[in-house]
Structures are given as C-alpha cells and as structure tokens.
C-alpha positions in Angstrom: 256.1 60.9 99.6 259.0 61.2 97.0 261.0 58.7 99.3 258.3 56.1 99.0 257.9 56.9 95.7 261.5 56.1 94.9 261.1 52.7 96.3 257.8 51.8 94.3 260.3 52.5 91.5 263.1 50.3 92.4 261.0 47.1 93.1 261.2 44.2 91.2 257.4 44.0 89.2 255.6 41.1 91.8 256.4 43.4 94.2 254.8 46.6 92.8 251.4 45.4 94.0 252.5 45.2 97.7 254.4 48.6 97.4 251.3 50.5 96.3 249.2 49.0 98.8 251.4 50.2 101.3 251.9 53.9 100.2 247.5 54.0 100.4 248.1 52.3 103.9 250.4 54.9 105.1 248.1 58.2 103.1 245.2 56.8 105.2 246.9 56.8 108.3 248.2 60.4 107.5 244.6 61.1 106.7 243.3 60.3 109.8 245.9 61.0 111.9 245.0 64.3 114.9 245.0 67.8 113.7 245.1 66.6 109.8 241.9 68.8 108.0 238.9 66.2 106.7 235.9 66.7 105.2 232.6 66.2 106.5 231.5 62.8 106.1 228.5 62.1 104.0 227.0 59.2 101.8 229.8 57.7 99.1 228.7 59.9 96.1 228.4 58.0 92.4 230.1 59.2 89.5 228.2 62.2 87.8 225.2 61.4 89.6 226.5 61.9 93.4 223.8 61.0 96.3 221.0 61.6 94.2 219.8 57.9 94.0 220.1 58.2 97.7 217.3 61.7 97.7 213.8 62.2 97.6 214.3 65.0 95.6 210.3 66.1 95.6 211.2 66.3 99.7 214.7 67.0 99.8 214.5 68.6 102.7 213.1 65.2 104.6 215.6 63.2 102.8 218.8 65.7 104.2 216.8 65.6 108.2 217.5 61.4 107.4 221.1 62.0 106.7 221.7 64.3 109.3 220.8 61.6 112.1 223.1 59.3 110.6 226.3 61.5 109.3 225.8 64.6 112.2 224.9 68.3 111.9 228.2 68.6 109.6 227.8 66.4 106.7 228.5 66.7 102.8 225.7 65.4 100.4 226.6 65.3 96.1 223.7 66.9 94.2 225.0 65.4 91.2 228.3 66.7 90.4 228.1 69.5 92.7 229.3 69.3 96.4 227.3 70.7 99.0 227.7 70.8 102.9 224.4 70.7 105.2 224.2 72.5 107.8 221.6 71.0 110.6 220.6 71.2 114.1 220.1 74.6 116.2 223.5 75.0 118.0 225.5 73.7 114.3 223.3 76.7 112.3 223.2 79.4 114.5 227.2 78.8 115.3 227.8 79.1 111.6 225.4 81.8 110.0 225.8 83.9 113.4 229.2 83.4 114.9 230.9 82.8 111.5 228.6 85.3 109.6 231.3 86.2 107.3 232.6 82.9 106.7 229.2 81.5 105.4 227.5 84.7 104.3 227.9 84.8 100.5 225.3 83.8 98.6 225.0 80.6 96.6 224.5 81.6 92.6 223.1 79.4 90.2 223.3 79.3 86.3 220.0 80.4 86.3 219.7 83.4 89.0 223.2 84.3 87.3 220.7 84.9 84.3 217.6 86.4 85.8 219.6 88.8 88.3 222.8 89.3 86.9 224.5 90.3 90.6 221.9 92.9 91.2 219.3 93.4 93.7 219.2 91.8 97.2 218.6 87.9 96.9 220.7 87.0 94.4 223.8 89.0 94.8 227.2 89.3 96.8 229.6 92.0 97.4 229.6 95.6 97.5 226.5 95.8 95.5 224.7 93.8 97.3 225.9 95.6 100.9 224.8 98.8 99.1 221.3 97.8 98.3 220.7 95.7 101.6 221.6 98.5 103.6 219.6 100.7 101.9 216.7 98.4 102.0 216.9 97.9 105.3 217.4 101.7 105.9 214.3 102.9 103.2 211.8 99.9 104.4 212.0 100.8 107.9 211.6 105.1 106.5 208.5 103.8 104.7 206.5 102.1 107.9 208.6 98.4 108.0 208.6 98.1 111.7 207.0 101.7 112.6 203.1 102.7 112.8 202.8 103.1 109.7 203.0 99.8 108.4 200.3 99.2 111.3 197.6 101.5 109.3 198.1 100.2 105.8 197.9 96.3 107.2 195.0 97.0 109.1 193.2 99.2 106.2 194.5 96.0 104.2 192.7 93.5 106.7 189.5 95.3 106.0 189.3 94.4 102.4 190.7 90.9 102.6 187.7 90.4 105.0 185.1 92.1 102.7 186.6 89.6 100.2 186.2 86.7 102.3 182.5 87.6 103.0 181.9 87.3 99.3 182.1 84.0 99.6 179.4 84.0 101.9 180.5 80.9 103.9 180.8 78.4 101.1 184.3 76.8 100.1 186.7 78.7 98.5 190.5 78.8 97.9 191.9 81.3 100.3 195.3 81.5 98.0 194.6 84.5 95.7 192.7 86.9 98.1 195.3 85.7 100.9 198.3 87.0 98.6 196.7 89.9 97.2 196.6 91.5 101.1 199.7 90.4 101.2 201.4 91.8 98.3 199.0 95.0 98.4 201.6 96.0 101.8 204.6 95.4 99.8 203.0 97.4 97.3 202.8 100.5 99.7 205.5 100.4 101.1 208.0 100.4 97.6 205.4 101.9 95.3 203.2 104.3 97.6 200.6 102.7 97.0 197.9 99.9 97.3 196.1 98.1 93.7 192.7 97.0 94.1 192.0 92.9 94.2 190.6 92.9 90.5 193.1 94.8 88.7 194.3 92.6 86.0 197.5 94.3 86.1 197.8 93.8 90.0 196.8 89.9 89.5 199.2 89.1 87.1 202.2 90.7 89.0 201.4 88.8 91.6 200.2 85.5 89.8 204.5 86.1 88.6 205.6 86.5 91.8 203.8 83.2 93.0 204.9 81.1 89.9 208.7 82.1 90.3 208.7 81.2 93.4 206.9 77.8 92.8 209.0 77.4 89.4 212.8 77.3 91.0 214.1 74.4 90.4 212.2 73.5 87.1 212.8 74.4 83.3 215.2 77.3 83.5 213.1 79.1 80.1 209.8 79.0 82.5 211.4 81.5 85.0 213.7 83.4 82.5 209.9 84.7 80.6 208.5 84.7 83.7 211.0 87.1 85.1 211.5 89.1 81.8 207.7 89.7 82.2 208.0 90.9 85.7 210.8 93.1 85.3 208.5 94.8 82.2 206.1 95.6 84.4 208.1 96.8 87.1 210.0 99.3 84.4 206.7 100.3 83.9 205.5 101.2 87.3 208.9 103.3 88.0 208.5 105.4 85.2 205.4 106.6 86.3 206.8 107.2 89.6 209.6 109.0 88.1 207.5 111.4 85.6 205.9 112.4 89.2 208.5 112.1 91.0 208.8 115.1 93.8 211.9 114.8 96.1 209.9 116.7 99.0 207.3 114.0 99.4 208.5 110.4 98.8 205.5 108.3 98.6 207.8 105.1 98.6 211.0 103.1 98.6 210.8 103.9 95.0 210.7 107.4 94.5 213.8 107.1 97.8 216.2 105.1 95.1 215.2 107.4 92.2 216.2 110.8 94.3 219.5 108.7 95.1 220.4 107.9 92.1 219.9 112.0 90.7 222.5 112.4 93.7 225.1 110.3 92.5 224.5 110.5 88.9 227.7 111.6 88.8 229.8 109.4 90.2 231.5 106.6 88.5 230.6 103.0 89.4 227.7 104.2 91.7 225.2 101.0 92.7 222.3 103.1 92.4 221.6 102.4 89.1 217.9 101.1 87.1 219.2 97.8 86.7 219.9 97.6 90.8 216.4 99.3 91.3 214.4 97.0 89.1 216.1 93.9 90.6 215.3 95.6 93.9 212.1 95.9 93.7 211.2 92.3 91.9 212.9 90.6 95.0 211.0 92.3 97.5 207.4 92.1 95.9 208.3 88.7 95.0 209.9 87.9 99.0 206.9 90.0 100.1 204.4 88.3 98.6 204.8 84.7 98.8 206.4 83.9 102.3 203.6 86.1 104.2 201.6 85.0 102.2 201.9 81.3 102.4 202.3 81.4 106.2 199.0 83.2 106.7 197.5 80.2 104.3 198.4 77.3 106.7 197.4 79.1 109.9 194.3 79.4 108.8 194.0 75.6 107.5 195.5 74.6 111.1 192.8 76.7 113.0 190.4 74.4 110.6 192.8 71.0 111.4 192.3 71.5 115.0 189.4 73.3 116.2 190.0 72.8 120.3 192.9 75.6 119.4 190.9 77.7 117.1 188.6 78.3 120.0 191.3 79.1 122.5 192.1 81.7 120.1 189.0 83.1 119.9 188.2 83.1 123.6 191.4 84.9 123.9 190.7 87.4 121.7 186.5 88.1 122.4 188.3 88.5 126.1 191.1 90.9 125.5 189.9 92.4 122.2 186.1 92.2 121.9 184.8 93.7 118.6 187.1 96.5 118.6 190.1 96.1 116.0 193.0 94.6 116.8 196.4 96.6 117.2 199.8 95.3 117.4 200.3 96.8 120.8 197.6 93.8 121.3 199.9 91.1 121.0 201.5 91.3 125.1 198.2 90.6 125.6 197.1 87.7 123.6 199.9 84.8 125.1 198.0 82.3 123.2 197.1 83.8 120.2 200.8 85.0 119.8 202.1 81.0 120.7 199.9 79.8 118.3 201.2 82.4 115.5 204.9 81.6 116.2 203.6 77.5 116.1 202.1 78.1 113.1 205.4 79.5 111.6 207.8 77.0 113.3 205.6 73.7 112.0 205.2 75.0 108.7 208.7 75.6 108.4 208.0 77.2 104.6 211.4 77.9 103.4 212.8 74.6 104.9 216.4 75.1 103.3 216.9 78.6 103.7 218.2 79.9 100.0 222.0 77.8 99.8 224.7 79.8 101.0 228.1 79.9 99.8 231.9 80.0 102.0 233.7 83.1 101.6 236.9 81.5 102.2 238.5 78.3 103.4 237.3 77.7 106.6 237.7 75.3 109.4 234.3 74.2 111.1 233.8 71.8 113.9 236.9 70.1 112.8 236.3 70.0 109.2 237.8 71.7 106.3 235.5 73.8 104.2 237.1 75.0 100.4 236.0 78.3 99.8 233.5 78.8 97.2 231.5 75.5 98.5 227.9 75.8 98.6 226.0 75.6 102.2 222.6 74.8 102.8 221.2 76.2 106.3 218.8 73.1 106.8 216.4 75.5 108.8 213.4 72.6 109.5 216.4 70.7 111.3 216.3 74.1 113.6 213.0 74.1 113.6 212.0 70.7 114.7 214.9 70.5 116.8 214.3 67.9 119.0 216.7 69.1 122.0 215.1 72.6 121.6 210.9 71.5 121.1 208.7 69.9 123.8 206.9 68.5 120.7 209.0 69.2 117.7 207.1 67.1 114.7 203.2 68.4 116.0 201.1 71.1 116.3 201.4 72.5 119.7 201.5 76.0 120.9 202.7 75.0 124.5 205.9 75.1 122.6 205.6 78.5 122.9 204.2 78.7 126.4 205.7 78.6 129.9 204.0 76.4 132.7 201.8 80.0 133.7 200.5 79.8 130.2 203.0 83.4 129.1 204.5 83.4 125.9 207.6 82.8 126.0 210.8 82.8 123.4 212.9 80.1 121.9 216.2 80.6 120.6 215.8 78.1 117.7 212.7 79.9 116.5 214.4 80.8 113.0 212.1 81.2 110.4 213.5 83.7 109.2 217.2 82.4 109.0 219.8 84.3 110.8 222.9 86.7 110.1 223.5 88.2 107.5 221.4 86.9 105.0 218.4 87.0 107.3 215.3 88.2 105.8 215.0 91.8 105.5 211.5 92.1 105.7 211.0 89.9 109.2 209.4 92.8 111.5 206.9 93.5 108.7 206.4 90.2 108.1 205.7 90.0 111.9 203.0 92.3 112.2 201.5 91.4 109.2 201.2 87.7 110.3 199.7 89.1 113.7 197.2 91.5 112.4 195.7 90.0 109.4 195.6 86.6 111.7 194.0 88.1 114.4 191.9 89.9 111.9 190.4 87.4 110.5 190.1 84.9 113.3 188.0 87.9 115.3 185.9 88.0 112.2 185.7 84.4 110.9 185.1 80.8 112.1 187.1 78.0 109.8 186.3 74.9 109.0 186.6 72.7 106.3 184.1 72.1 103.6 181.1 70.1 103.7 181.5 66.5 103.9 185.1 67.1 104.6 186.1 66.0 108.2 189.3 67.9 109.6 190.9 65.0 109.9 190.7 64.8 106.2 192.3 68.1 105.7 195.8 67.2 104.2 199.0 68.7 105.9 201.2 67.9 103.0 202.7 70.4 101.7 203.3 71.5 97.9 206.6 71.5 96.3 208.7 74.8 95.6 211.1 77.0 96.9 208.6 77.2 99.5 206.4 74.8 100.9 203.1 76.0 100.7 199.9 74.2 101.7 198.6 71.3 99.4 195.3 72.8 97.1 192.0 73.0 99.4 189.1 74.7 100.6 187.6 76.2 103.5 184.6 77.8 104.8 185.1 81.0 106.4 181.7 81.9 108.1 181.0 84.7 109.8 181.1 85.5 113.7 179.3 88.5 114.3 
C-alpha cells in the first residue's frame, strides 16, 4: 500500500484519477482474493437508516426469512445504524448456538434492558453473574418440581380451576387470554413463591397483566416499560419480604425462600451474586418468561383445534381411547402419538418467539467463511428452523404428520427448536413441556372448541399479534362441555 501510495503522489494531476482507480482495482482484488476474511453479504445499507426501507418492521421476522433465500443462512441486515448478522436455516443455527456455544452465547443488551435490569437476573445479563444465577436456577427450579412430580400435582390441581373457569362461561364466547395466563403464571407462582394466587386477586391480575404488557411492549416507547417494570419489581420486593419475615431454612416452600437462605450464607463474602438486586431481577424474568410463552402457546392450540376440527377429533378419539374420563398424567404422553404430534405442531407452526432474544459474539470469530467482530449482535432466526423446508414434510401448514412416522408413532425432529438451543436455551423448557401437555390434554378431555356463532373456522384469523412474542390475533371461542 505505501508503495502505491508513493506513486499516486508522484503523478502528474490528469493522471491522479487513473491512479486512484487502480489502487480500488487492486483493494478489491485483495478483497476477494482465497483465504482473505469477508463479511456476510447482505442488502447495501443507507446512511443512518441501513435496510430499514428494505423491512417490514411490524413482521420482521417474514421480512429477514425473504432475505435469507436471497443472501443465505449467513447474511448481515443494518437496523438502522446498528449491524446485525442473521442467523437462518437448521444446520446454520444449531452449528452456531450449539457447536460454537461460546462464541455466540452472550447476550445482546439494549439501552433499555441496560436500564430495566442493570446486568442482573437471567435474561438480560452476561458473565459471571449471570452463570451464577442460571445455574442456580436451573439447579432450585428443578429442587422445586421443574421437571419432577411435583410440578405434575400443582399443574394438574392448576388444570382443575382453569376448567371450572372455562365452565363459567357456560359455552358462550369468551377470550381465553386472561384465564389461560392466570393457570399459567399460578405454576410459576409455586414454584418461586410457594404458592398459587387465586384468579380474582387484584394483586395477582395485575402482576400478571405487567408481565403480559412487557412482553408485548419491547420494542415501543422505552418510558412504557421502564413504569411498567418499576411497578413489577415493587411488587415483587413486596412478595419477598413476606417470605423473608417467615422465612424457615428447614422447610423451603420455594425458589425464593432457596436464594434468601443463600444469600444469609454468603453474607459475608465480598462481591457475592446473591444479592436482592440479583433476586428481584430473578424472579421478574421468570414470572414474566413463565407466564407469557406457556401461556401464549396454550392460546393458539386451542384456536387451531377450533381452525381445524378433523384434528380436534383425532385428539379426542385418542384421548376417550387411552385416557377415558380419568385425568390425564404425564406418564400419558407415550401413549397419546397424536395428541403429543399435534402438541409439538402446535409449538413448531406458531413459532412464538420467532427471533429468539438477539445474541451477541463473544469474540472475533470466523463462521462459514465469514468474519464476525466481536461484540456484533446475532439474531437466531428460530422460524427459519422451524419451517425449515429441508427438515418439514409441510413446513408453512398445520400438520401433525410432521411429527409422525409412516406407523402413525411419534417421532422427533432435530430442528424442533422452540425453545432455542445452547446456552441461552430456555430454562424453563421441561416445565414448560408438561404444562403444555397437561393443561392441553386437560382441557381438550373436558371441552369441545369452536368458534363463535356466526363465525365459520375458516374465518378464524391465524395472524398473529405483534410483540416480542407472537401471540394470537384478539378472538373468541366457545368452549362447550363434553361430559
């Protein structure tokens, strides 16, 4: 370079023109040439505003599917100023969150989650303190029934009131979203807290009314979130100190009282993780993770079993066959191929958190042959896994054969990733798995669905409403008793 350089210098001025189209000439060719790092390709971003005239940014998630058929499963999109790299296709995600795990395992934080969880908790965090509390997550969900028999009894009690408060409705329309996430939460709730809150406690409704609307509200006005999340964390603060006024370290009742005998233990020792600010965080990202995911999954299965009836009485058959009117158990499930394909359907079509939360590099990296800065956020496009069309029979419809081998047994995909993969995979995915089966198989033992009067189902809309998570447009159903 400082040779050519030189010679730009000595030319005589007609000639500068010619000499700096030669150096670019020879850059490009060094550019391209074998072995020299690139980046991965992507649409030519515009000053300030990047690719965002090029976005449906109500479905952004549609829009980065476009641009990965035409750029590849590597490709770099400009959110504005701010470079990302999408990540899309099975083989392209699970290679980088599971083979480079630590490479692309840092999380992604934005002005505003800098604000609401200022590096504590389990979403929103990276390093040590975050490895602290997601072990011990992990480690106190699972002591507390995630995954075990416990976590069996509470959903089930659970299912019980969630279908005394669909019979209130006594077959007429209603909107299955509050009752839906109150069963849903109310596990959460028993597992970190000890205890269950009963559907009409104002108190209850309104932690999980802020649960729902965070969720809904990321991406919008920064202030909305920040009282929102003030609010939350007030009422949590509340909660825990009347855990800790009866706290007795022979009998945890909860995930909560398990931090607060922790942090007695290492009260004492400087720069310990277990600290209020780490448990309050905690605890918000876990009701609030709890709540709406579960939550919004259980809502379109139930609207698909109303969208297509033919499978809503496959399930049913199934389940009058294996089941009768006893209640279900998890143990169940080996049993019920269809009714377990159809669950798992449910989950892949709906694809609810379509862009996983956005990762961010740990270090410079070289993928697939391109270079990747450290520090450069990552978004695991998880529908592009999801409705993988080497991977799915029929990746863009409803179809529980997608689940099923030619004997009708349920089989397992490898690209079934709802729940992301490595290490930012969701923590609470085997409770989230036996809440899906039980309260689904609960309620379709007890309940026929259909859609309101007057409404055919092919009227019932499939398009889904706008957050972090896409959750089913506003509707009705019917729910009218079976037995």
């Amino acid at each position: 370079m400082a040779v050519l350089e030189g010679l730009l210098l000595q030319m005589p001025p007609p000639l500068t023109l010619l000499g700096v189209v030669l150096v670019l000439f020879v850059l490009y060719l060094l550019s391209s040439s074998p072995g020299v790092e690139k980046d991965p390709p992507g649409p030519r971003p515009l000053p300030l505003l990047g690719n965002l005239l090029h976005l449906d940014l109500k479905r952004l998630d549609v829009s980065l599917c476009g641009l990965y058929k035409k750029y590849g499963s590597v490709f770099t999109v400009h959110l504005g100023p701010k470079k990302v790299v999408v990540l899309a296709g099975y083989k392209t995600v699970k290679q980088a969150l599971v083979n480079y795990a630590e490479e692309f395992g840092d999380r992604d934080i934005t002005p505003i989650f800098r604000d609401t969880s200022k590096g504590h908790g389990v979403l929103f965090s990276n390093g040590n303190s975050w490895k602290e509390m997601r072990r011990f997550a992990l480690s106190n969900l699972r002591n507390f029934g995630m995954g075990k028999r416990g976590s069996e009894e509470k959903i089930i009690e659970e299912s019980r009131y969630l279908i005394e408060a669909f019979e209130n409705f006594k077959g007429e329309p209603f909107d299955t979203t509050q009752p839906v996430n109150y069963a849903v939460s109310n596990i959460i709730c028993a597992i970190v807290y000890g205890s269950r809150f009963d559907y009409a406690d104002p108190s209850f409704q309104q932690m999980v009314k802020r649960a729902n609307e965070t969720i809904r509200l990321i991406g919008s006005a920064e202030i909305q979130i920040l009282k929102i999340t003030d609010d939350g964390i007030e009422n949590i603060k509340g909660l825990v100190q009347g855990l800790k006024d009866t706290l007795n370290p022979q009998d945890l009742r909860g995930f909560v009282d398990s931090f607060l005998v922790r942090q007695q233990q290492e009260s004492d020792q400087p720069g310990s993780y277990f600290h209020n600010n780490n448990l309050n965080r905690t605890v918000a990202d876990l009701f609030a993770a709890g709540t709406d995911t579960s939550g919004t999954t259980l809502r379109w299965g139930l609207l698909l079993m109303a969208k297509y009836p033919h499978i809503q009485d496959r399930v049913q058959e199934e389940l009058s066959r294996v089941i009768g009117e006893r209640e279900p158990r998890v143990e169940d499930r080996r049993n019920l191929p269809y009714t377990d394909a159809v669950i798992h359907e449910i989950q892949r079509l709906a694809s609810i958190i379509p862009m996983s939360l956005p990762h961010t590099t740990s270090c410079d990296i070289t993928f697939q042959g391109y270079f990747i800065k450290k520090g450069t956020t990552v978004l695991p496009l998880l529908t592009s896994v999801l409705q993988d069309e080497e991977q799915w029979e029929t990746p863009h419809s409803f179809n529980p054969g997608n689940f099923l081998d030619e004997k009708g047994c349920f089989t397992r995909k490898d690209a079934f990733m709802p729940f992301s993969a490595g290490r930012r995979a969701c923590v609470g995915e085997s409770l989230a798995r036996t809440e899906l089966f039980l309260f689904f198989t609960f309620l379709l033992q007890r309940f026929r669905f259909s859609p309101p009067p007057g409404v055919s189902e092919d009227e019932l809309d499939l398009t889904p409403s706008v957050g972090l998570t896409l959750n089913p447009s506003p509707h009705q159903l019917c729910a009218v008793s079976r037995i």
